[in-house]
mmCIF entry with sequence, helices, sheets and N, C-alpha, C, O atoms, coordinates in Angstrom:
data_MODEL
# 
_entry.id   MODEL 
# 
_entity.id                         1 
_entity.type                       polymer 
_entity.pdbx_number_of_molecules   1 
# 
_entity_poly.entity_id                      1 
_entity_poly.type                           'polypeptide(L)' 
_entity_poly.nstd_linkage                   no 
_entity_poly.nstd_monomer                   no 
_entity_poly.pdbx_seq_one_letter_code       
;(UNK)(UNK)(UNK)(UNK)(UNK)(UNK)(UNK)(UNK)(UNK)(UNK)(UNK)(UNK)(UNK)(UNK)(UNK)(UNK)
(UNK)(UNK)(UNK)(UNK)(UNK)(UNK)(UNK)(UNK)(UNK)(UNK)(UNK)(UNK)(UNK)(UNK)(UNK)(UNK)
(UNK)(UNK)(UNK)(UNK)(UNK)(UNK)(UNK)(UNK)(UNK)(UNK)(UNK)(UNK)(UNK)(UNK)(UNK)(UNK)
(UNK)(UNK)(UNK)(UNK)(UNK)(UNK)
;
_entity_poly.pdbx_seq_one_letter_code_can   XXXXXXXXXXXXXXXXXXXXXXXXXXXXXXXXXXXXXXXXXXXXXXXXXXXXXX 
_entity_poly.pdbx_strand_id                 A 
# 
loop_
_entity_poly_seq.entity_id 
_entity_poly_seq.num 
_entity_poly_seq.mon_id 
_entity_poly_seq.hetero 
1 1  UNK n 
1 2  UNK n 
1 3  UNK n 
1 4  UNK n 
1 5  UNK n 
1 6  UNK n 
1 7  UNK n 
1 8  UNK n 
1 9  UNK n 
1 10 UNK n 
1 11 UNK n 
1 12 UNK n 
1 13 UNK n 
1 14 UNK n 
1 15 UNK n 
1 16 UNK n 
1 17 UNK n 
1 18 UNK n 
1 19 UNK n 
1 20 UNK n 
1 21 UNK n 
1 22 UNK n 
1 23 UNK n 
1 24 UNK n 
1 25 UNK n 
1 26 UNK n 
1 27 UNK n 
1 28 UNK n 
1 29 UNK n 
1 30 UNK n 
1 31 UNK n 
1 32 UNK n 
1 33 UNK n 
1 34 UNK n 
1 35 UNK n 
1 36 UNK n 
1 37 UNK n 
1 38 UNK n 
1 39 UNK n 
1 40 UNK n 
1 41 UNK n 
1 42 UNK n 
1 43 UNK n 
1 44 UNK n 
1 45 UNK n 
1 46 UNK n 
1 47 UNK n 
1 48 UNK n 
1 49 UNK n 
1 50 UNK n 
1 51 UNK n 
1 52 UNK n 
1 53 UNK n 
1 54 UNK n 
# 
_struct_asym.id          A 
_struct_asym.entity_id   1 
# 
loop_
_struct_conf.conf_type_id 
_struct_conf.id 
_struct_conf.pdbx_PDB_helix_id 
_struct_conf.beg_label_comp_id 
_struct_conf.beg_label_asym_id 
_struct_conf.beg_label_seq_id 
_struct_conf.pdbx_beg_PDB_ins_code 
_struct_conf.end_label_comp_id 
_struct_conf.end_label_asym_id 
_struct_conf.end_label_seq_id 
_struct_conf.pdbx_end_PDB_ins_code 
_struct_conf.beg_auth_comp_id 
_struct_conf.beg_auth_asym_id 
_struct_conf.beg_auth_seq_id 
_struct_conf.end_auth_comp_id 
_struct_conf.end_auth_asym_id 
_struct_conf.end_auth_seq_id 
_struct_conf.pdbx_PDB_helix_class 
_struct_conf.details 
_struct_conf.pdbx_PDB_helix_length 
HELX_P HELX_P1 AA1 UNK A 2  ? UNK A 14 ? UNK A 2  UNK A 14 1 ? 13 
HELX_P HELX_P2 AA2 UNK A 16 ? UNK A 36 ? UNK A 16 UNK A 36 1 ? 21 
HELX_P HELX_P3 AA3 UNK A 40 ? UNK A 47 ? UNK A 40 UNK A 47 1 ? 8  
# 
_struct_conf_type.id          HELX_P 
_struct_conf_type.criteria    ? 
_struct_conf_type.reference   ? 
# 
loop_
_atom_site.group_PDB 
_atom_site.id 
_atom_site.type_symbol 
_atom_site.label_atom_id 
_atom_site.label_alt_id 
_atom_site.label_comp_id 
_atom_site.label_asym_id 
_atom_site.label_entity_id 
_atom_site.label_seq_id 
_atom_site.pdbx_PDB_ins_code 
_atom_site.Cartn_x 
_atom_site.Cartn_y 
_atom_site.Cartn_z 
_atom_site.occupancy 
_atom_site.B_iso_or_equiv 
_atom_site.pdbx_formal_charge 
_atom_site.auth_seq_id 
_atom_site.auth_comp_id 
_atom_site.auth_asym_id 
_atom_site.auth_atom_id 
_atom_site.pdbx_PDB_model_num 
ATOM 1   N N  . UNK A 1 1  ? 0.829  -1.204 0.000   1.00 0.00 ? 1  UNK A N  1 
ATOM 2   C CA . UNK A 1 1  ? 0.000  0.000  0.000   1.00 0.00 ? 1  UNK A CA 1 
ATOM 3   C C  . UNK A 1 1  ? 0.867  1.260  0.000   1.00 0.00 ? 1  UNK A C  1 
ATOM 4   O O  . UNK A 1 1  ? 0.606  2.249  -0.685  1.00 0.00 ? 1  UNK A O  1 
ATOM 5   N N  . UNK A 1 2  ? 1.796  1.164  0.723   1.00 0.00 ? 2  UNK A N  1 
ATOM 6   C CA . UNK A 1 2  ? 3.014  2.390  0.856   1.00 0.00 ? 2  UNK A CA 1 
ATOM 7   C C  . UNK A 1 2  ? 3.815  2.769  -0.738  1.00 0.00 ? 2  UNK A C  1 
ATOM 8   O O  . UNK A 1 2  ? 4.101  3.907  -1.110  1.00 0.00 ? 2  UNK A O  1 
ATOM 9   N N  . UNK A 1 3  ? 3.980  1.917  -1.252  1.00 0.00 ? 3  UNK A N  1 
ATOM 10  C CA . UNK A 1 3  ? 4.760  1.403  -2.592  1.00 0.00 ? 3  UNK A CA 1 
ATOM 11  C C  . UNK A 1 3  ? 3.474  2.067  -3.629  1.00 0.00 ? 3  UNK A C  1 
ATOM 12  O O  . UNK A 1 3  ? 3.847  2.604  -4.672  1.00 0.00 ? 3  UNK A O  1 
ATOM 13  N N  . UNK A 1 4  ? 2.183  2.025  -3.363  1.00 0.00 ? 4  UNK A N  1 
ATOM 14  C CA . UNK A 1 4  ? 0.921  2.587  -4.277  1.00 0.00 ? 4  UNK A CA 1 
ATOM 15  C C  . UNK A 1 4  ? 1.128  4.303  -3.961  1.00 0.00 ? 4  UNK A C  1 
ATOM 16  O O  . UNK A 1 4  ? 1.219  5.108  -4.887  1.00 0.00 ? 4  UNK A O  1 
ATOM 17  N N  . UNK A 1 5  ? 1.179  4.655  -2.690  1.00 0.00 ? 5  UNK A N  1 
ATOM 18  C CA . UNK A 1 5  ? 1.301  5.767  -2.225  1.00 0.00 ? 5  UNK A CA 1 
ATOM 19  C C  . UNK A 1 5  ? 2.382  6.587  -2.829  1.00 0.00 ? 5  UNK A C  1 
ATOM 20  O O  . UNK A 1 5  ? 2.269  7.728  -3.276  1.00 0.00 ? 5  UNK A O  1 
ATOM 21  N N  . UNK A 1 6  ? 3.250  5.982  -2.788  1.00 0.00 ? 6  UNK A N  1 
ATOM 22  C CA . UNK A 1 6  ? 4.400  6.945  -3.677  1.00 0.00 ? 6  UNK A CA 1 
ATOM 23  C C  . UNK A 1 6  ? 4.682  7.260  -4.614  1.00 0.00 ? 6  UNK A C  1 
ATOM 24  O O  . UNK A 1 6  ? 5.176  8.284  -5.086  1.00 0.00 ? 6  UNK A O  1 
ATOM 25  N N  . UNK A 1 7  ? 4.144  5.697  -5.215  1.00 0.00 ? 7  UNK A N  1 
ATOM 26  C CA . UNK A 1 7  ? 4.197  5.510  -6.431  1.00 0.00 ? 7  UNK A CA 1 
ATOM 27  C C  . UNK A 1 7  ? 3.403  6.749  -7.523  1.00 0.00 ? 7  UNK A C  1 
ATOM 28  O O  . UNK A 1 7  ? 4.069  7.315  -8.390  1.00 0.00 ? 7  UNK A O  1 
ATOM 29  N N  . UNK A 1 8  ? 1.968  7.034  -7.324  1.00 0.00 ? 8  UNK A N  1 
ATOM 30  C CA . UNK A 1 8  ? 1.112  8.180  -7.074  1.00 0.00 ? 8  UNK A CA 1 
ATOM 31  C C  . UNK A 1 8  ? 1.812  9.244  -6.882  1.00 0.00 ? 8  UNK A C  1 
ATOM 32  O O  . UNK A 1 8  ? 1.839  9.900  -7.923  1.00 0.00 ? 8  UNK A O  1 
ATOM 33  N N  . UNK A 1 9  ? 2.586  9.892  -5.765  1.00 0.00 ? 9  UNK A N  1 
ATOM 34  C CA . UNK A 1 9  ? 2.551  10.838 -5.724  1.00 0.00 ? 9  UNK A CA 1 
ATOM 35  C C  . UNK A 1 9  ? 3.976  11.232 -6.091  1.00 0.00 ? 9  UNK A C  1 
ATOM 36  O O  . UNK A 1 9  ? 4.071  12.438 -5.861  1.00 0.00 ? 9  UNK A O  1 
ATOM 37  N N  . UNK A 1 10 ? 5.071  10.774 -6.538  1.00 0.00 ? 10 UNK A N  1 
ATOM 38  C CA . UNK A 1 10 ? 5.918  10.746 -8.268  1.00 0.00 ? 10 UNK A CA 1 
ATOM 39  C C  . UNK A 1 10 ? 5.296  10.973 -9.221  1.00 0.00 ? 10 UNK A C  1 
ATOM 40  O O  . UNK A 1 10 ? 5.560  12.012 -9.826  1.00 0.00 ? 10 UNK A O  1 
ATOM 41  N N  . UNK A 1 11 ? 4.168  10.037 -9.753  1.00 0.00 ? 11 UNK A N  1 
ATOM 42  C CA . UNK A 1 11 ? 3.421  10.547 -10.525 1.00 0.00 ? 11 UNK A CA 1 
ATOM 43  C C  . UNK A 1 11 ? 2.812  12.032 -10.737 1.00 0.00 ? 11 UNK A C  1 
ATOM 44  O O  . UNK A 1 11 ? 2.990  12.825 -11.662 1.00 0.00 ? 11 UNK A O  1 
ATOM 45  N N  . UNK A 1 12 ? 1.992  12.141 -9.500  1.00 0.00 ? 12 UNK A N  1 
ATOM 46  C CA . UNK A 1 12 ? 1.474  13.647 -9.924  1.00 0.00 ? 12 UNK A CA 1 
ATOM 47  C C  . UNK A 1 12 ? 2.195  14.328 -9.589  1.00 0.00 ? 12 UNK A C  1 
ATOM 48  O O  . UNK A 1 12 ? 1.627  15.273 -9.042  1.00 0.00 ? 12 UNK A O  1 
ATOM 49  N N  . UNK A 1 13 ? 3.666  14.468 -9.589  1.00 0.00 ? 13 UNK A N  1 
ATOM 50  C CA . UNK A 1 13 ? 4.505  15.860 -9.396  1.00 0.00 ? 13 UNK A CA 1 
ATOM 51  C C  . UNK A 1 13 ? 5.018  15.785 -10.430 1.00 0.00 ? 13 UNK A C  1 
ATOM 52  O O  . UNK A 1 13 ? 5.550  16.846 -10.758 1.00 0.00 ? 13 UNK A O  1 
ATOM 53  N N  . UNK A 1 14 ? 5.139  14.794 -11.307 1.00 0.00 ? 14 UNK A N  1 
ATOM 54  C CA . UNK A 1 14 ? 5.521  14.782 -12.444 1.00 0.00 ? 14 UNK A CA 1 
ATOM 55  C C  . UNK A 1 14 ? 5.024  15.058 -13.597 1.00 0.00 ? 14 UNK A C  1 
ATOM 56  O O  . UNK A 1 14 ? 5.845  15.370 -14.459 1.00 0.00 ? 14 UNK A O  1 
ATOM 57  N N  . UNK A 1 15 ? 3.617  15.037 -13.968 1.00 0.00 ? 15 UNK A N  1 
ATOM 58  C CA . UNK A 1 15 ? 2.528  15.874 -14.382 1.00 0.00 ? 15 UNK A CA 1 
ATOM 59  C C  . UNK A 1 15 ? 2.290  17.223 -13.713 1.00 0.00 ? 15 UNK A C  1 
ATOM 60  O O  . UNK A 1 15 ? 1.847  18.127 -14.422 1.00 0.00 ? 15 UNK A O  1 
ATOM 61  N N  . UNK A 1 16 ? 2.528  17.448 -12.465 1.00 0.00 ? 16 UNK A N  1 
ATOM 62  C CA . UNK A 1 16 ? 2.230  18.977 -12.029 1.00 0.00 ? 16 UNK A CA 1 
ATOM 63  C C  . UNK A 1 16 ? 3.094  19.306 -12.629 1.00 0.00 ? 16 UNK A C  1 
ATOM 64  O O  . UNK A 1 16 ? 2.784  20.405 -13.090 1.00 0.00 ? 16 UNK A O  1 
ATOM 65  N N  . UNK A 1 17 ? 4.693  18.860 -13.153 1.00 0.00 ? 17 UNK A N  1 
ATOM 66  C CA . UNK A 1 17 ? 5.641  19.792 -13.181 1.00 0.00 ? 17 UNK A CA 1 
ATOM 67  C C  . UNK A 1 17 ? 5.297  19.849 -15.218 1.00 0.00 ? 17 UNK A C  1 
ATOM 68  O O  . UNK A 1 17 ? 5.393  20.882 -15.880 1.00 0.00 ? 17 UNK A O  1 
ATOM 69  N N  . UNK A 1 18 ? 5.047  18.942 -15.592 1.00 0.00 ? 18 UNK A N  1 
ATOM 70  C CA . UNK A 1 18 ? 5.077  19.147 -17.205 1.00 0.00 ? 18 UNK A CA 1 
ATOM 71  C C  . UNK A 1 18 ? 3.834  19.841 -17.569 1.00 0.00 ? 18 UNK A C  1 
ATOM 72  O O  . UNK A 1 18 ? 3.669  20.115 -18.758 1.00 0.00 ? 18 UNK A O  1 
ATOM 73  N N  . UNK A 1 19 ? 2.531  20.307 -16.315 1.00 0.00 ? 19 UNK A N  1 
ATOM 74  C CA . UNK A 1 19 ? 1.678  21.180 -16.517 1.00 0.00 ? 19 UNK A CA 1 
ATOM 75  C C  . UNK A 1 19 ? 2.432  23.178 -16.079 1.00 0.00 ? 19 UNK A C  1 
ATOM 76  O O  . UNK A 1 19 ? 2.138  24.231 -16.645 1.00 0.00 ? 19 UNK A O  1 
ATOM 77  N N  . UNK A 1 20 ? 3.139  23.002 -15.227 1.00 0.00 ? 20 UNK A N  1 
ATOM 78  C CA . UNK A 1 20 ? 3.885  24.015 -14.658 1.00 0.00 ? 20 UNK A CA 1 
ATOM 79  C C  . UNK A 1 20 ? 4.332  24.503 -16.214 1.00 0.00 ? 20 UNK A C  1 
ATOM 80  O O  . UNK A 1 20 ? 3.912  25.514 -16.777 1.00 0.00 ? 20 UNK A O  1 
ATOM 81  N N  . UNK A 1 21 ? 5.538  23.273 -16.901 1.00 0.00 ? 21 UNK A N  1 
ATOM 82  C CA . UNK A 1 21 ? 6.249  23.636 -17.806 1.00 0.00 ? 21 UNK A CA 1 
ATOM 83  C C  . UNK A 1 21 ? 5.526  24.499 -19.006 1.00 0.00 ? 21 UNK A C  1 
ATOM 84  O O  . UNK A 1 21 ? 5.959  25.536 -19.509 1.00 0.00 ? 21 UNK A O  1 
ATOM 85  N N  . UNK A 1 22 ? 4.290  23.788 -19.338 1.00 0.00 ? 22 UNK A N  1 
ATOM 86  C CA . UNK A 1 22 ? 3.544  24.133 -20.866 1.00 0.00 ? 22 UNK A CA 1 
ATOM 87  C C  . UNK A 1 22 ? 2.872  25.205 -20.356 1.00 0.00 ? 22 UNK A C  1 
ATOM 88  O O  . UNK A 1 22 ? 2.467  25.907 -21.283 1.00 0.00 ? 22 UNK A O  1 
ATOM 89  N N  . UNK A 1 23 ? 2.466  25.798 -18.881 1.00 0.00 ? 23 UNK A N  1 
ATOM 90  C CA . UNK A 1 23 ? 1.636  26.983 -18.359 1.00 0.00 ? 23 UNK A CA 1 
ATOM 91  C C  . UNK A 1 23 ? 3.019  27.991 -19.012 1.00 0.00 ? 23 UNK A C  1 
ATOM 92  O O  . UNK A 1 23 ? 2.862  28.782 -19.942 1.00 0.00 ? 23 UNK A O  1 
ATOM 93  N N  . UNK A 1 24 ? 4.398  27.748 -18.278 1.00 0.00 ? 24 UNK A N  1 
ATOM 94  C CA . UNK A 1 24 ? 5.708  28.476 -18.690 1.00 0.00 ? 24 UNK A CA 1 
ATOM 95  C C  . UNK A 1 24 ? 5.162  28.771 -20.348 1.00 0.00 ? 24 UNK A C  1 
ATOM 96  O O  . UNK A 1 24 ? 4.561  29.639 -20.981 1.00 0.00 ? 24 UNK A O  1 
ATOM 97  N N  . UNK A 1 25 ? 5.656  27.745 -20.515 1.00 0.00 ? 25 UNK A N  1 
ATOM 98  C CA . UNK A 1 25 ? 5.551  28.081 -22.948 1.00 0.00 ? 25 UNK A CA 1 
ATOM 99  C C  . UNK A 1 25 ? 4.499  29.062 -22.907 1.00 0.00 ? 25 UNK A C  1 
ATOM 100 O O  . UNK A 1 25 ? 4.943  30.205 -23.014 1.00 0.00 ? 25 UNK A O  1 
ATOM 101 N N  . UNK A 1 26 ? 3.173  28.984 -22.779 1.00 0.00 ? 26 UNK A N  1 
ATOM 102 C CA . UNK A 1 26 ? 2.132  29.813 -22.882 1.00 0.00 ? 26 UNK A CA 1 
ATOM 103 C C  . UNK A 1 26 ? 1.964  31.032 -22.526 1.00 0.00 ? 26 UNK A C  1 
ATOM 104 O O  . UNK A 1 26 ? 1.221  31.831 -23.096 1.00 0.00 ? 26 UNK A O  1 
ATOM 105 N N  . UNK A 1 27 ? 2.654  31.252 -21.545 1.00 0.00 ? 27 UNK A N  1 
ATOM 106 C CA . UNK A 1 27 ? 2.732  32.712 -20.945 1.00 0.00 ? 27 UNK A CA 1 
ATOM 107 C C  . UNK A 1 27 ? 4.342  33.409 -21.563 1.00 0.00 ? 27 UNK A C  1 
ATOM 108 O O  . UNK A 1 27 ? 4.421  34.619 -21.348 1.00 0.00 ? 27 UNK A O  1 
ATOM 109 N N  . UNK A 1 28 ? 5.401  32.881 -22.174 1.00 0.00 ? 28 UNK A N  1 
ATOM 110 C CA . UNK A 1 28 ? 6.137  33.418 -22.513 1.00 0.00 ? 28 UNK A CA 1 
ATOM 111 C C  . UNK A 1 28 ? 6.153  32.864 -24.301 1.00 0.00 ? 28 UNK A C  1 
ATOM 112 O O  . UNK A 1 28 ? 7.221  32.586 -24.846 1.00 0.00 ? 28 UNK A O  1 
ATOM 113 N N  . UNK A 1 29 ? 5.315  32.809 -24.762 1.00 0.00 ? 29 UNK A N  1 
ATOM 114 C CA . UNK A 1 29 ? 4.826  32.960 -26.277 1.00 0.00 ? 29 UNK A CA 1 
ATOM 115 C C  . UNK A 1 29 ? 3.869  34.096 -26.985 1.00 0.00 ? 29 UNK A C  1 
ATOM 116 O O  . UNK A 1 29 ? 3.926  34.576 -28.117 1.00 0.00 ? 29 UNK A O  1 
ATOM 117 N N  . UNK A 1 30 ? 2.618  34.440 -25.467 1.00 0.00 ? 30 UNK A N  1 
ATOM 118 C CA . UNK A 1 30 ? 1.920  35.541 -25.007 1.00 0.00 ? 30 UNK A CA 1 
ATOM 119 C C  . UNK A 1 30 ? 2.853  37.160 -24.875 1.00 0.00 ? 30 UNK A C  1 
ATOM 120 O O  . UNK A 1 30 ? 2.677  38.212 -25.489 1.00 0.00 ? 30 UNK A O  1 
ATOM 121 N N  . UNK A 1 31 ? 3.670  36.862 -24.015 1.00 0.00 ? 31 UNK A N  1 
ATOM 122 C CA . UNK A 1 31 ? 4.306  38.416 -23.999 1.00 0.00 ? 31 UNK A CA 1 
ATOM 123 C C  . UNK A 1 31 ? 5.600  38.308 -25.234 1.00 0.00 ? 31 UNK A C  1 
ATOM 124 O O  . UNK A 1 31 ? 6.262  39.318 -25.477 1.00 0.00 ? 31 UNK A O  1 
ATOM 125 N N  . UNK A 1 32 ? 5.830  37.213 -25.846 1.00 0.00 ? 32 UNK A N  1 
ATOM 126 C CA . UNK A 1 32 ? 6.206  37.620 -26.974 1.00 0.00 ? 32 UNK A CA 1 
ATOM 127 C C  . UNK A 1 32 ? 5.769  38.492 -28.461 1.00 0.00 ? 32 UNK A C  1 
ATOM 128 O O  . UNK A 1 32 ? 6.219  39.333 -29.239 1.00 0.00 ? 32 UNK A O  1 
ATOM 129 N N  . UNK A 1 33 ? 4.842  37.831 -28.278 1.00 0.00 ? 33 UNK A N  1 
ATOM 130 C CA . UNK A 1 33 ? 4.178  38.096 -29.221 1.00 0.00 ? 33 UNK A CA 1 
ATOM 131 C C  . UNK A 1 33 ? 3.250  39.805 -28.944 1.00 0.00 ? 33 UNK A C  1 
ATOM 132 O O  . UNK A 1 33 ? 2.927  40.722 -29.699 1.00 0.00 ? 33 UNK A O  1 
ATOM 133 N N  . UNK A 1 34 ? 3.184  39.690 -28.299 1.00 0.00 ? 34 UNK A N  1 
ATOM 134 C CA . UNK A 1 34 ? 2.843  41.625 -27.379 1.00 0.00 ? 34 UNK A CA 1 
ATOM 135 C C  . UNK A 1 34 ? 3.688  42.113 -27.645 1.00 0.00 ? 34 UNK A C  1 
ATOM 136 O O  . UNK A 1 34 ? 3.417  43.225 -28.100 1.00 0.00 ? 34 UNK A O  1 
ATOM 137 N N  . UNK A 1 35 ? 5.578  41.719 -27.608 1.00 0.00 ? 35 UNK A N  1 
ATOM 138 C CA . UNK A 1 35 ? 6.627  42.692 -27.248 1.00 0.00 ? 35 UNK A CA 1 
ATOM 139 C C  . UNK A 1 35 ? 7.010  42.672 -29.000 1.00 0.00 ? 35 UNK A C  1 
ATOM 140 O O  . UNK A 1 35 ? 7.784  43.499 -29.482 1.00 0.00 ? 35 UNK A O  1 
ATOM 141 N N  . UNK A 1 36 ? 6.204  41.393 -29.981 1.00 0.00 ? 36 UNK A N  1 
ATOM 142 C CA . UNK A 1 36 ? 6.848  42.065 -31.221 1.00 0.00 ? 36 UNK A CA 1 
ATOM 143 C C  . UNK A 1 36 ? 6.155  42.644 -32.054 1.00 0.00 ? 36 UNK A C  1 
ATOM 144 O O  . UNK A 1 36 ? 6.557  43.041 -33.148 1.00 0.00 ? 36 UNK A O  1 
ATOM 145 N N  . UNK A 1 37 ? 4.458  42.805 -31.386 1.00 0.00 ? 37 UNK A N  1 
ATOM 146 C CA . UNK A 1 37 ? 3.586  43.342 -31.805 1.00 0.00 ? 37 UNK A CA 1 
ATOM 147 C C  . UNK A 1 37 ? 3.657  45.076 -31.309 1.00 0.00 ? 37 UNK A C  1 
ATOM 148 O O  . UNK A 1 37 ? 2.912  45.901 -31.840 1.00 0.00 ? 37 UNK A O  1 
ATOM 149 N N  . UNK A 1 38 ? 4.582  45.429 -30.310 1.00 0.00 ? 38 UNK A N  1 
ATOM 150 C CA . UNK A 1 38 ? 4.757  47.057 -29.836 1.00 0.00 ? 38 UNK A CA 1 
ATOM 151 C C  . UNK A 1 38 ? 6.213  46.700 -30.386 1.00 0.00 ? 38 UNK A C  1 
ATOM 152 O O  . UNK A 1 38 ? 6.936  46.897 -29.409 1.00 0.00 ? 38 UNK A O  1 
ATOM 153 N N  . UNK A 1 39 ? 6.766  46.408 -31.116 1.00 0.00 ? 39 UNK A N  1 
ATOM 154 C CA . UNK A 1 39 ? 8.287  46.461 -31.539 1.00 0.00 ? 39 UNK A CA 1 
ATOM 155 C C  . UNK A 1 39 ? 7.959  47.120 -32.896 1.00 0.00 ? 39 UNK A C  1 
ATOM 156 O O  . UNK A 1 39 ? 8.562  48.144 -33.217 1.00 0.00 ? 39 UNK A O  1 
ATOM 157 N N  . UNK A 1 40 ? 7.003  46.558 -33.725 1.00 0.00 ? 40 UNK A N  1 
ATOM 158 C CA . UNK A 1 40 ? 6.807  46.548 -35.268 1.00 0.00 ? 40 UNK A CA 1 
ATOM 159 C C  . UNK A 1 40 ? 6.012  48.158 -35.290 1.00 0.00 ? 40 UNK A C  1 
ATOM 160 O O  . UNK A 1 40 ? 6.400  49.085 -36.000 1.00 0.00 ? 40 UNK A O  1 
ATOM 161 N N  . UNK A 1 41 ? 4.944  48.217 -34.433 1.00 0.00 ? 41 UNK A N  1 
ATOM 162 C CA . UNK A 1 41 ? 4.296  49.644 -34.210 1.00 0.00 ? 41 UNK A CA 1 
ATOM 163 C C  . UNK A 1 41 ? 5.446  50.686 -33.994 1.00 0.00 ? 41 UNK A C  1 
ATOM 164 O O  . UNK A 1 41 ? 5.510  51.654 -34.752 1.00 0.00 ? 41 UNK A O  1 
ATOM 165 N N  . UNK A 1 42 ? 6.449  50.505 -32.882 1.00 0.00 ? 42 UNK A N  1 
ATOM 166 C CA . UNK A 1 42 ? 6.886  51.374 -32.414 1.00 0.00 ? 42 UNK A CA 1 
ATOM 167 C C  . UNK A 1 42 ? 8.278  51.632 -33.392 1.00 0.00 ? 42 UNK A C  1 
ATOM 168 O O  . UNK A 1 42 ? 8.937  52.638 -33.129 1.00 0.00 ? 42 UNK A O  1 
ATOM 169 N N  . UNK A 1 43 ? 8.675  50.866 -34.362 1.00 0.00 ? 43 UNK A N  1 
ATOM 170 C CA . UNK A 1 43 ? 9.517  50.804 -35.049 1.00 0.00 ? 43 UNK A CA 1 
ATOM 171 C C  . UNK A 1 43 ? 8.918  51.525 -36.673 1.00 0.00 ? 43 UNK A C  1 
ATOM 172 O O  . UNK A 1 43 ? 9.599  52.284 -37.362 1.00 0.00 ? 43 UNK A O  1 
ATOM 173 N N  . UNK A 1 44 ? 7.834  51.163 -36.934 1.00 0.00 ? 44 UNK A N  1 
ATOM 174 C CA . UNK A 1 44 ? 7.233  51.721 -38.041 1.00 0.00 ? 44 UNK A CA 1 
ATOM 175 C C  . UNK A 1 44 ? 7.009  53.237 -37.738 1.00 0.00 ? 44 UNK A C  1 
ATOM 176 O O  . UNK A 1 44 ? 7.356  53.984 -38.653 1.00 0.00 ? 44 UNK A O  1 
ATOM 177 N N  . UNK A 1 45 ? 6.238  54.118 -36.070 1.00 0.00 ? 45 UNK A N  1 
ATOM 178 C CA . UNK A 1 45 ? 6.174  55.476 -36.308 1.00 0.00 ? 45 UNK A CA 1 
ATOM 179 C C  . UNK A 1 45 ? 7.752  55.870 -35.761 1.00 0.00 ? 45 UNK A C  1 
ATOM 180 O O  . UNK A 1 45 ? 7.947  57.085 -35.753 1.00 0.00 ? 45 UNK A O  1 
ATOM 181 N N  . UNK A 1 46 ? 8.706  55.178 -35.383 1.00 0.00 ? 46 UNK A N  1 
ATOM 182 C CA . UNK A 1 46 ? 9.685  56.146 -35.611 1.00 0.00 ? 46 UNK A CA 1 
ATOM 183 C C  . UNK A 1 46 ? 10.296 56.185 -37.083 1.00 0.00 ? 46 UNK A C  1 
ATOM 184 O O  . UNK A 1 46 ? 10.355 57.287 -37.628 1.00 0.00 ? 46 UNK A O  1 
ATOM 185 N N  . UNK A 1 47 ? 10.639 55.345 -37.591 1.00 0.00 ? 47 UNK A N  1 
ATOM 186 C CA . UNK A 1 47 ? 11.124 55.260 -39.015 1.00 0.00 ? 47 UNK A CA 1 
ATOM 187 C C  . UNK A 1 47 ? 10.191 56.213 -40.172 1.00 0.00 ? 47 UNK A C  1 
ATOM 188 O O  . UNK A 1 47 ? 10.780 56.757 -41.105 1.00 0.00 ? 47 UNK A O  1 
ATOM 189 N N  . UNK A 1 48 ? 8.702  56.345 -40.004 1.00 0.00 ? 48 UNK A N  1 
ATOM 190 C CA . UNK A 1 48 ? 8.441  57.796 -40.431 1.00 0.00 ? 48 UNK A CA 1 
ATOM 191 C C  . UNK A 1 48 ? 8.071  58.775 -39.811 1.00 0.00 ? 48 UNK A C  1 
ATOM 192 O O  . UNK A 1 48 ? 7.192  59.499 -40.278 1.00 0.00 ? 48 UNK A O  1 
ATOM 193 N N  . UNK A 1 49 ? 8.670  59.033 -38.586 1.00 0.00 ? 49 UNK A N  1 
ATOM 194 C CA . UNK A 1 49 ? 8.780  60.172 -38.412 1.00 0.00 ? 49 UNK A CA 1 
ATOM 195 C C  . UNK A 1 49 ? 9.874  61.208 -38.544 1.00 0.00 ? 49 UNK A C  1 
ATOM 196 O O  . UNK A 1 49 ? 9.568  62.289 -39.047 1.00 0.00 ? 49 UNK A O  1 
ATOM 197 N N  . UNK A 1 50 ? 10.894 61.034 -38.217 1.00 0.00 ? 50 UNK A N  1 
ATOM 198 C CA . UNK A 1 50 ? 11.950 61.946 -38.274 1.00 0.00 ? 50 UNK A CA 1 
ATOM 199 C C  . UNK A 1 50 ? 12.951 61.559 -39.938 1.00 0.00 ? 50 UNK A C  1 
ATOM 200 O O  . UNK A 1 50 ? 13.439 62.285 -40.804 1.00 0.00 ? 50 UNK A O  1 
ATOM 201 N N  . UNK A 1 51 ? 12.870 59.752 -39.690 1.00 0.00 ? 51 UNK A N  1 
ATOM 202 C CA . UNK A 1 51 ? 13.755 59.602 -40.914 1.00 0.00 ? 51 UNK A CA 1 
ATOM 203 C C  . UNK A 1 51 ? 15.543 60.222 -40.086 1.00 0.00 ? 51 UNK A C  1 
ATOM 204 O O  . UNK A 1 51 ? 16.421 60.909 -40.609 1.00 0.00 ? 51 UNK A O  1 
ATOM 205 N N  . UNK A 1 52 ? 15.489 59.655 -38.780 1.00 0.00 ? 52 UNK A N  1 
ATOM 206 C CA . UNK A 1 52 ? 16.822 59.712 -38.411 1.00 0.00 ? 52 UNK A CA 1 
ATOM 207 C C  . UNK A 1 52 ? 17.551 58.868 -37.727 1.00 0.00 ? 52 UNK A C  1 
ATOM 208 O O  . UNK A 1 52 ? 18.534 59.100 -37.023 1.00 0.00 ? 52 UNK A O  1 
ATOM 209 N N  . UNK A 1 53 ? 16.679 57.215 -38.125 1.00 0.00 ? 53 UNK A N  1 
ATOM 210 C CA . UNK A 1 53 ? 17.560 56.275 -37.268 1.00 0.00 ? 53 UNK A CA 1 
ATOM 211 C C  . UNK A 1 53 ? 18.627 55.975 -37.829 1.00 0.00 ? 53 UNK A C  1 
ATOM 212 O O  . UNK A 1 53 ? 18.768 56.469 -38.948 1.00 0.00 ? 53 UNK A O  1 
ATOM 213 N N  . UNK A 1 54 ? 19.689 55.140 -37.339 1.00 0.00 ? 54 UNK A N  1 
ATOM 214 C CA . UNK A 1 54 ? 21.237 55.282 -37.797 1.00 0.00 ? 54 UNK A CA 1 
ATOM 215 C C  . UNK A 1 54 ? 21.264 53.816 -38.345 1.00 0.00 ? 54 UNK A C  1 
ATOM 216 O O  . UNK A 1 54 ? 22.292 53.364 -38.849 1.00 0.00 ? 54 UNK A O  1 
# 
């Protein structure tokens, strides 16, 4: 019964942790995609505005 017990709870830390992992991917695919969506905006009105990046 002890040997079921552990056995179990290896298990679900091992699924908590590959749910932990793919929550990780999801939330840093999210602010990627934000930081290249204000990269492309913020890169397009400076490039016509002044016409003085180097």
């Amino acid at each position: 019964m002890g040997g079921l017990a552990i056995l179990l709870l290896i298990l679900a830390l091992i699924i908590g942790g590959i749910g932990l992992f793919v929550e990780a991917l999801w939330w840093l695919l999210i602010i990627s995609v934000v930081l290249l969506i204000a990269g492309a905006i913020f890169g397009r009105s400076r490039s016509r505005g002044g016409g003085t990046s180097v």
